[in-house]
N, C-alpha and C positions, 0 to 999 in steps of 0.2 A: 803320500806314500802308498796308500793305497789304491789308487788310480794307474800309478804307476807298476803294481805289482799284478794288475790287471791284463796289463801291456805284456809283463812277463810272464802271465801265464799260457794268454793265447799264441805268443811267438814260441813257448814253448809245444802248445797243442800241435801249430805248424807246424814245425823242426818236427815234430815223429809222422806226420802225414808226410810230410815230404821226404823223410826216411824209408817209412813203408813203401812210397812209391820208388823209389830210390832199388830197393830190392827187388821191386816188380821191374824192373827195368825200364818204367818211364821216362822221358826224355825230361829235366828239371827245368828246362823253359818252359813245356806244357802247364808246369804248376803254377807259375805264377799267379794268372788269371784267376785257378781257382783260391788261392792261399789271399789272396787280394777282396775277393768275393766273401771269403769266410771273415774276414776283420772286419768288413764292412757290415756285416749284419752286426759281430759282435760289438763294435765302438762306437758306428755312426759315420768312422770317419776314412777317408782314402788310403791306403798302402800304396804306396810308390817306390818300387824298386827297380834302378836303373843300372846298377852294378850285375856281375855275375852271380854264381849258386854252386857251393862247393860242398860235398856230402861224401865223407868219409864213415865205416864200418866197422872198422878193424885200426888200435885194438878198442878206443872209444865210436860212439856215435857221435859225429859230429859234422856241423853245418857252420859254412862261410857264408855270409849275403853281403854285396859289398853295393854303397852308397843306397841305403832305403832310408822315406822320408815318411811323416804322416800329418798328413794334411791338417790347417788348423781353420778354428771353428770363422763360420762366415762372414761375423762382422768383425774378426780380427785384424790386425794392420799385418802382419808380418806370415809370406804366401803359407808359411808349415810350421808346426807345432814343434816337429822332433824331427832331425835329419841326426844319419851320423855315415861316414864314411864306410864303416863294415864294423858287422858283429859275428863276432866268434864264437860258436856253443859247443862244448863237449859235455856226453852225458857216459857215466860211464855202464857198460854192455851188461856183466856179468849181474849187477843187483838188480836189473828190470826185472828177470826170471824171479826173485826174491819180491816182487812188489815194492822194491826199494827206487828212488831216483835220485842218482849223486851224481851232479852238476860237477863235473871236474873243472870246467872254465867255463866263465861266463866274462866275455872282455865285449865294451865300447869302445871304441875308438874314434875322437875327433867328433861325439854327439854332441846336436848344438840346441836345445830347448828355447821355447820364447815362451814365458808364460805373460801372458795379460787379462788385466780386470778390465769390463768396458765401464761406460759412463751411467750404468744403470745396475753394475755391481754383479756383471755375470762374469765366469770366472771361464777361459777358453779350455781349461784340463776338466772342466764336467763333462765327463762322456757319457753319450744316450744312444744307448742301442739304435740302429734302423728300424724305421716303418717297418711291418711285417706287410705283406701282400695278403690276402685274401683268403688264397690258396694255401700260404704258408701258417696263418691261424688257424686254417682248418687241420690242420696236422697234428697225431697227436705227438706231448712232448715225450724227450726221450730223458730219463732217470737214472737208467740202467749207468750210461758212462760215468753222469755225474757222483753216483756209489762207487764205481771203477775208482776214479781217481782219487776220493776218500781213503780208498785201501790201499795208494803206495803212501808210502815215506816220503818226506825228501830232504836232504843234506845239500852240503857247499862244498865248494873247493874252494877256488880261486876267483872272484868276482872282482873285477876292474873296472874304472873307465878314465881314459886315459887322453889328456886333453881334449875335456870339454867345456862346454860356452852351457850358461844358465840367464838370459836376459829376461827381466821383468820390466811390465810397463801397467801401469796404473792410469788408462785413461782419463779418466774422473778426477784424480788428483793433481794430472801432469805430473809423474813421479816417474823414472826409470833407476832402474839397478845393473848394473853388470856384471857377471864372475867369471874369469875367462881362465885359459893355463889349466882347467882343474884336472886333480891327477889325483884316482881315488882307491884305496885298497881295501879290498872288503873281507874279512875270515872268518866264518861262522862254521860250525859242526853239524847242525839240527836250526830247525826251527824252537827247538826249546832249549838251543846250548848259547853261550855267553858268546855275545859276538862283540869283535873290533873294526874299526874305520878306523885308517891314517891317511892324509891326504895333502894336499896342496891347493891353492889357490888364487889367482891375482883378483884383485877388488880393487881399483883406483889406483892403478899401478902400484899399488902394495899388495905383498905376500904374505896369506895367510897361511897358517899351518896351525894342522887341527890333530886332533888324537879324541876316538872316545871310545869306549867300552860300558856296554850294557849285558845285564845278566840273561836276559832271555830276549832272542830274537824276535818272536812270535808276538810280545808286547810291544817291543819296539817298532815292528809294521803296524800292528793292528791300534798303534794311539793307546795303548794301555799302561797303567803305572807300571814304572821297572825300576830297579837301582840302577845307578850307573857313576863313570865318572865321566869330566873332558877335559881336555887342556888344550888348550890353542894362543896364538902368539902371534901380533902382528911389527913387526923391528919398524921404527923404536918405541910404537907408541904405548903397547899392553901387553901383558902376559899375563894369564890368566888361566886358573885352573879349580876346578870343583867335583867335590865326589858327594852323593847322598840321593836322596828320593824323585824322580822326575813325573810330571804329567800326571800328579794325585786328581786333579779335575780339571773340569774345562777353564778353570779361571787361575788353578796355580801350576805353572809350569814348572813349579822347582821346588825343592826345598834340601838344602846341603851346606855344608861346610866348605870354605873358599880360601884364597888367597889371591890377590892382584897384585900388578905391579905397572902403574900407570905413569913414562916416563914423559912424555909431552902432554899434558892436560888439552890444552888446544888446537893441537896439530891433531891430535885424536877429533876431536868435535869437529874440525873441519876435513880431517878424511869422511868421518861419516856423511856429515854436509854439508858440500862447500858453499850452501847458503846460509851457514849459521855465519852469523856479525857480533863483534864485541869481543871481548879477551875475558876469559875465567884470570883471576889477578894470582894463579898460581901455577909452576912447574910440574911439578909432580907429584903423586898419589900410590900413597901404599897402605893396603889395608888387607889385614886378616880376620875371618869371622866366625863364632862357631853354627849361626845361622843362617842361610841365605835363601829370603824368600823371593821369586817370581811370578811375577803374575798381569792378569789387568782384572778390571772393573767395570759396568757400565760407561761411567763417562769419563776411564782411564785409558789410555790408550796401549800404557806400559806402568809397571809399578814393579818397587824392589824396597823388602825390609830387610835388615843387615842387625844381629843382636851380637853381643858378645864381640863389639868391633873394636878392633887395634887400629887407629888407623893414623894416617901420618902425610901434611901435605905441607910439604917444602919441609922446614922446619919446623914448623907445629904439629904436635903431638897430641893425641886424645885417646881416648875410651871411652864408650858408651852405646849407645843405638843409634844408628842414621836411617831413614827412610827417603825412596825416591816413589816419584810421580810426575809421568808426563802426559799432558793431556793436547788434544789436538791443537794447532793453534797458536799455543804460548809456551812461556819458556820452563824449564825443568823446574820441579820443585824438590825443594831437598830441607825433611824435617833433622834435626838431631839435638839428643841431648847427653852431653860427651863431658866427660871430666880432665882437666888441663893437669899434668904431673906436675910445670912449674909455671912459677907467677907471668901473666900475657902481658907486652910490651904494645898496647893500645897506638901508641903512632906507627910502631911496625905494621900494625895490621890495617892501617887504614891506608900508608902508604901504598898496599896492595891493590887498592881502590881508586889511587891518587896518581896512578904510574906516570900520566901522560908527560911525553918530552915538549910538544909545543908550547909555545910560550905566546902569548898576547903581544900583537903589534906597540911597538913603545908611543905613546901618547905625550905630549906636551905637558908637561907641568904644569897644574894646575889646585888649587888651594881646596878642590871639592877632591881633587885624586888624593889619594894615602902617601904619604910621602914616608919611605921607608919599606915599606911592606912588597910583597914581591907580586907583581904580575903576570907571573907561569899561568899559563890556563891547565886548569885540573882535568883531565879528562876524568869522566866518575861516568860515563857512560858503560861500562860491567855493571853498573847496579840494575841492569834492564836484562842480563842474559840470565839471571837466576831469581829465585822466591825460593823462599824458606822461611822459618825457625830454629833458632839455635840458643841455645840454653847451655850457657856455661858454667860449669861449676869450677873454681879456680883457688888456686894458690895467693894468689894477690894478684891484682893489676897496676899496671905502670903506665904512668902517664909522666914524660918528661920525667919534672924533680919528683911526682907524688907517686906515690906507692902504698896500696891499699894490704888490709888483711885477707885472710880468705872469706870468700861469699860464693855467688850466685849473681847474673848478667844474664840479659836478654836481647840477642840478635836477631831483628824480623827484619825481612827485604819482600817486598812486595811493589811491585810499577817502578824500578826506578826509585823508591824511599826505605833508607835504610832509619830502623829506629833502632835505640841504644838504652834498654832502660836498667840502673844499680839502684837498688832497693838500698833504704842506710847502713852502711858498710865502716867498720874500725879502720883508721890510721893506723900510722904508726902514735897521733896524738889528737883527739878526737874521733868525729866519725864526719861522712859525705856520703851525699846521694845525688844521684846526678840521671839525668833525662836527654837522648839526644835527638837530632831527628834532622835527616840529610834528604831532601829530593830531587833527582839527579834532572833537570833538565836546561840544561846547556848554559846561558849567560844567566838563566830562569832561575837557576840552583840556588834552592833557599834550605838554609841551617838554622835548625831549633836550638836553644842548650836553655836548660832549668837544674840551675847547682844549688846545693843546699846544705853546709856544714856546720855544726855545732860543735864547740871546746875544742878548736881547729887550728892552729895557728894559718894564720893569713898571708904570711909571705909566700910560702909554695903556690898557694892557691893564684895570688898574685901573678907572679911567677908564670906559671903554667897556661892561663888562659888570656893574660893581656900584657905580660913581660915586664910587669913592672914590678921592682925591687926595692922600696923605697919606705915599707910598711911591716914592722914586726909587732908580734899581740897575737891573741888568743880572743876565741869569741865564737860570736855568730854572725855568720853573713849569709847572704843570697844572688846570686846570678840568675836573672829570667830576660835570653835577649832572643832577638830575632831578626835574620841576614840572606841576602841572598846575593848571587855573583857565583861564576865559575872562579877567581883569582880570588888569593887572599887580601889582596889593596880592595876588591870591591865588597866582601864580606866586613869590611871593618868598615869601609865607607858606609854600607847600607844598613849596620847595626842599630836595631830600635829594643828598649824596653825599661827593666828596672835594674835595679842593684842596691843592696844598702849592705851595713857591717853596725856593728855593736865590740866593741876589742876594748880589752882592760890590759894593763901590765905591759906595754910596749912601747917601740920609740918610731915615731916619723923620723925616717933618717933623710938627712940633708937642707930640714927645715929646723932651724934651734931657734925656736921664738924667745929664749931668755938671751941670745947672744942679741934679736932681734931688736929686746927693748933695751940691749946695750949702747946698741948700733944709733939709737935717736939720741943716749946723751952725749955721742960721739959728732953729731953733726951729719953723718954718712947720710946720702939720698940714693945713690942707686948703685950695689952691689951684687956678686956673683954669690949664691952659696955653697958651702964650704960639706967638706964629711963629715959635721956633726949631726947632731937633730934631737929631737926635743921627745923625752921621757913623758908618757903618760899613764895616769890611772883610768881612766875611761877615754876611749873614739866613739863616737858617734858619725857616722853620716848615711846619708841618703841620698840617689841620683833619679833623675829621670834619662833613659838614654834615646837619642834622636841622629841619624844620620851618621851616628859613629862619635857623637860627641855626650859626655855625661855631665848631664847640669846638676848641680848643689847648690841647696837653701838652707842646711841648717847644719854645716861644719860646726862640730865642737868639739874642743878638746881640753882636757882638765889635767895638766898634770903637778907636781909636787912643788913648783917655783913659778908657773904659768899656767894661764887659764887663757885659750881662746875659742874665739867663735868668727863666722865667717858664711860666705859661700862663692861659688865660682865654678867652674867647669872643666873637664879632661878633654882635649881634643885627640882619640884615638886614631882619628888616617891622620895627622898633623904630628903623632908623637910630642903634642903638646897640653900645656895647660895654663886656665889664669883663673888664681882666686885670690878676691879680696878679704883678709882676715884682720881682723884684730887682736893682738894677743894681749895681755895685765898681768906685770908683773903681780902675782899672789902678794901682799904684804900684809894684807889682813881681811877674816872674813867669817862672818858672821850669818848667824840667822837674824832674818827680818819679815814681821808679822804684815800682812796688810790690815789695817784698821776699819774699811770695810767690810772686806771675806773674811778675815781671819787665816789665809792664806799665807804658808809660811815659803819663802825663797833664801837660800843662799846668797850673801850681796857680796862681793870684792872688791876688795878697796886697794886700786894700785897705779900706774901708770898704765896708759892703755891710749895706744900709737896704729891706727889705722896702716896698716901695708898692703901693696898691690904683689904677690909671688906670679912670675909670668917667665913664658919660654919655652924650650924646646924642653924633653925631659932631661938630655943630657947638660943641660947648660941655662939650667932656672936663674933668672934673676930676681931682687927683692928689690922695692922704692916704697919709703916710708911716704907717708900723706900727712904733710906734717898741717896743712890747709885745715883739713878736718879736725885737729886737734886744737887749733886756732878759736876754727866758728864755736867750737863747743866750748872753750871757755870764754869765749862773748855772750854763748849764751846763758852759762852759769859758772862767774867767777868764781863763789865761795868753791863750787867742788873743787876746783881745783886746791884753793886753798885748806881745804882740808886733805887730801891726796900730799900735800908737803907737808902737811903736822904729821899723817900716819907714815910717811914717807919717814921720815927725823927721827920717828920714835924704833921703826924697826930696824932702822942701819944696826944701832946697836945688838938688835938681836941676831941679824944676819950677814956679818959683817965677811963670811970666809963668800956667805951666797950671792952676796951684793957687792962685793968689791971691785967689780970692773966702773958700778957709779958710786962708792961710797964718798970721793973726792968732790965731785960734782951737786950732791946734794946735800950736803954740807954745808957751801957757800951759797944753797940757795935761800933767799929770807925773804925773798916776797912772791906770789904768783907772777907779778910782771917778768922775774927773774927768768923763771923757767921757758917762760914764751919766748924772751930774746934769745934761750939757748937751741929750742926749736927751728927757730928763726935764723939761726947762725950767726947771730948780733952779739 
């Protein structure tokens, strides 16, 4: 700005030599030459004027110069600096006599600027005086004029310019800019009275439209703090407006109260640059602040803090502080730590991460692919257009069936990996903590999850992270896996890690191991199960997981009529499973000391029938192993035979519990008995 006010002073010097001459009756072609000679001492640089020279007296003083150009610096690409079609000056007569100077009109029209940085950061608007000659150092200077001009005034009228072109080019970067259309009106009183600018613009074949007001002119040239406000609008993508402190120092450009109104998030990032790549996973942006800082930093290129923010993107709503920073190079960063009015719907928002429509070429069926699971490829490539922290304070969050109390949540995005971390947080019945961790690189895409609940019930949990319903209880469990895949068939497929549960007071539903040990004195060898399932006081198990399949060694389950034990495994891309259990009937059970240790265990004493549970989830079948029940009493008949004395003695006690075999073991009277009933003999 003031480079340019440089330009306007000496065009103004001109304009009254060429007036004064004007009066003497000089011819105004003779002036050129000298008017030409005098800019070049004062800039450095050429006046070119190739248009006519119109000089009016009465009732203003006023000068026409039509088509003048000014040459631009040597090693620049583009031949002139400044060209414009004709400038228009009126001064008006009567306050010169007063030491006053009021600019009645001051209009551009159709001036076309090139500004450019070269590749070693020199900037083509540094004007440097001409060489003096020899003779002309020998001269002494003159002071007198420069006190002259001190003692007028000077005021504004009417300042325009009226389609003009502003191109910038950043050698060193390869960066160009364009602003073309501009249509500018300028109103000031004084150099010390409150001026306005309203204007026009195109930038990227879009229209900008500005408005600003500042309290004092005189700071607003000279780079000094002013109050001020602005508002400007670009259809459809921003509108925007701010009033408060501008230009406190060279590092804060701003500080004021705002309001936005950001209708395309993305179409905006790609008017600015249509090299930015990647989708922001949101619409729209609205935000009110009562702080708004501007600024940069050494190694910031741009930075903005935002306090007292309202702010609002799509349908997600917040309050709290956001901070932005962009630094050369990489992508925006954006801190916040914003409080949610109501509970966050956690697959909504990850869906926003998740948009992409293509889908994975369909592959051939095979026993290592997930069968069931869906092969959409997830674009999650947005986790690479932004870095942040966000810190949320919430109502509760939702996940599918689970729904948390209020807490606190940790959103960090940094290269491509989004982490997820809940400190332990209340249920609606227990509490959960959970850990996530997403890093976005293409078929590469590996997902962390580390869950952790206490006094929980376990079907939601179920539920929620592996769809399986088949498990009610209360307890403690754990989830620590680890996956990678763009598609959810290959996430499940490449799952590795742990899992175990501890659950009292619930039922495995679909497995009813007391119908099970029904079913052997039935003869039954291979059936479907049914929508019962078997009551427990304690679950136990523990998995190792590998490739998406979770092995078990020490299934137990202990409930009020049945005691089993077992292990076998979950085939998660397979939506299946096989485990071999044993269940015994409870009929009676004691403690039993070892006579060595002194080691006391729990013994049971009952029927107890090896079964294989195998199948898809939806459609388990059960086959007894009556084989194994065989070798074991070849290899100790009496137990059996005592298993039908305790058998005998508690029909009577449990006659309503046991009556699907009360008939049956009744008419048994010897161990051979019971083996030909096995045996189907």
């Amino acid at each position: 700005m003031k480079k340019f006010l440089i330009f306007l002073v000496v065009f103004l010097a001109l304009i009254g030599g060429g007036l004064f001459a004007a009066v003497k009756m000089v011819p105004l072609e003779a002036l050129k030459p000298k008017i030409q000679e005098t800019f070049h001492a004062a800039t450095g640089r050429d006046l070119i004027i190739t248009g006519g020279m119109r000089v009016t007296i009465w009732p203003d003083i006023g000068v026409k110069i039509g088509r003048v150009a000014i040459s631009n610096a040597a090693w620049g690409k583009a031949e002139q600096m400044v060209s414009l079609d004709e400038m228009d000056v009126a001064l008006k007569l009567m306050p010169l006599f007063e030491k006053r100077v009021e600019i009645d009109r001051f209009v551009l029209r159709a001036p076309r600027i090139y500004l450019e940085t070269s590749k070693n950061g020199q900037n083509n608007w540094d004007i440097t005086p001409a060489e003096k000659t020899a003779e002309e150092q020998d001269k002494p200077q003159k002071t007198e004029s420069a006190a002259a001009v001190q003692d007028f005034s000077l005021s504004f009228g009417a300042l325009k310019i009226v389609d003009g072109v502003v191109h910038f080019e950043d050698h060193g970067k390869a960066e160009k800019y364009a602003f073309d259309s501009i249509n500018v009106t300028v109103a000031a009183g004084n150099m010390d009275a409150p001026v306005a600018v309203e204007g026009q613009m195109q930038y990227r074949a879009r229209q900008l439209n500005f408005n600003f007001q500042a309290d004092k002119l005189s700071a607003v040239i000279a780079g000094k703090p002013f109050a001020g406000k602005a508002v400007f609008d670009v259809a459809p993508f921003i509108k925007t407006s701010l009033e408060g402190k501008f230009l406190q120092s060279a590092d804060n450009y701003l500080t004021a109260a705002t309001e936005t109104q950001i209708g395309d998030i993305n179409g905006l990032l790609k008017w600015l640059s249509p090299t930015h790549s990647g989708e922001i996973p949101f619409t729209s942006l609205g935000f009110s602040t009562g702080k708004l800082q501007l600024g940069k930093a050494p190694d910031v290129v741009f930075g903005a803090r935002l306090e007292n923010v309202a702010l609002k993107l799509d349908d997600f709503e917040m309050k709290g502080a956001v901070s932005f920073r962009q630094k050369a190079g990489a992508p925006p960063h954006i801190d916040a730590d914003v409080a949610l009015p109501v509970p966050l719907d956690v697959p909504a928002l990850m869906a926003r991460f998740a948009g992409g429509e293509d889908a994975a070429e369909e592959q051939p069926a095979e026993k290592t692919q997930a069968a069931g699971w869906s092969r959409d490829v997830m674009d999650l490539s947005a986790l690479h257009s932004l870095n942040g922290t966000f810190v949320l304070s919430h109502q509760g969050l939702i996940y599918k069936n689970l729904k948390s109390g209020a807490g606190k949540v940790t959103l960090t995005l940094a290269g491509g990996k989004l982490v997820f971390d809940m400190p332990e947080t209340g249920l609606d019945k227990g509490t959960l903590s959970a850990h996530a961790a997403l890093t976005e690189a293409g078929a590469g895409t590996m997902l962390q999850i580390d869950l952790q609940s206490k006094d929980m019930p376990v079907q939601p949990l179920l539920i929620a992270f592996a769809d399986i319903d088949k498990l009610t209880g209360a307890g403690t469990a754990y989830f620590n896996g680890t996956a990678k895949g763009n598609t959810q068939a290959a996430l499940v497929s490449s799952l590795g890690g742990k899992a175990g549960f501890h659950l009292r007071d619930g039922m495995l539903h679909g497995v009813n191991f007391v119908d099970i040990t029904k079913m052997v004195q039935k003869k039954l060898s291979n059936v479907g199960l049914g929508d019962g399932g078997t009551e427990f006081a304690n679950f136990d198990a523990t998995f190792a997981i590998q490739n998406g399949v979770m092995k078990n060694e020490d299934f137990y389950l202990r409930g009020p009529l049945v005691e089993a034990k077992g292990k076998g495994q979950v085939d998660l891309p397979q939506q299946a499973m096989t485990f071999r259990i044993t269940p015994q009937m409870i009929l009676k059970q004691a403690m039993q000391e070892n006579a060595e240790t002194g080691e006391k265990t729990l013994k049971t004493t009952g029927i107890a029938v090896p079964v294989d549970i195998y199948g898809p989830w939806t459609a388990l079948k059960i086959k007894p192993d009556y084989a194994a029940v065989i070798q074991d009493a070849l290899r100790d008949p009496e137990k059996i035979e005592e298993n039908v004395k305790v058998i005998k003695e508690e029909v009577e006690k449990n006659l309503e519990n046991l009556k699907g075999i009360e008939k049956e073991l009744k008419n048994i009277e010897k161990p051979e008995d019971l083996l030909r009933g096995l045996l189907g003999q």
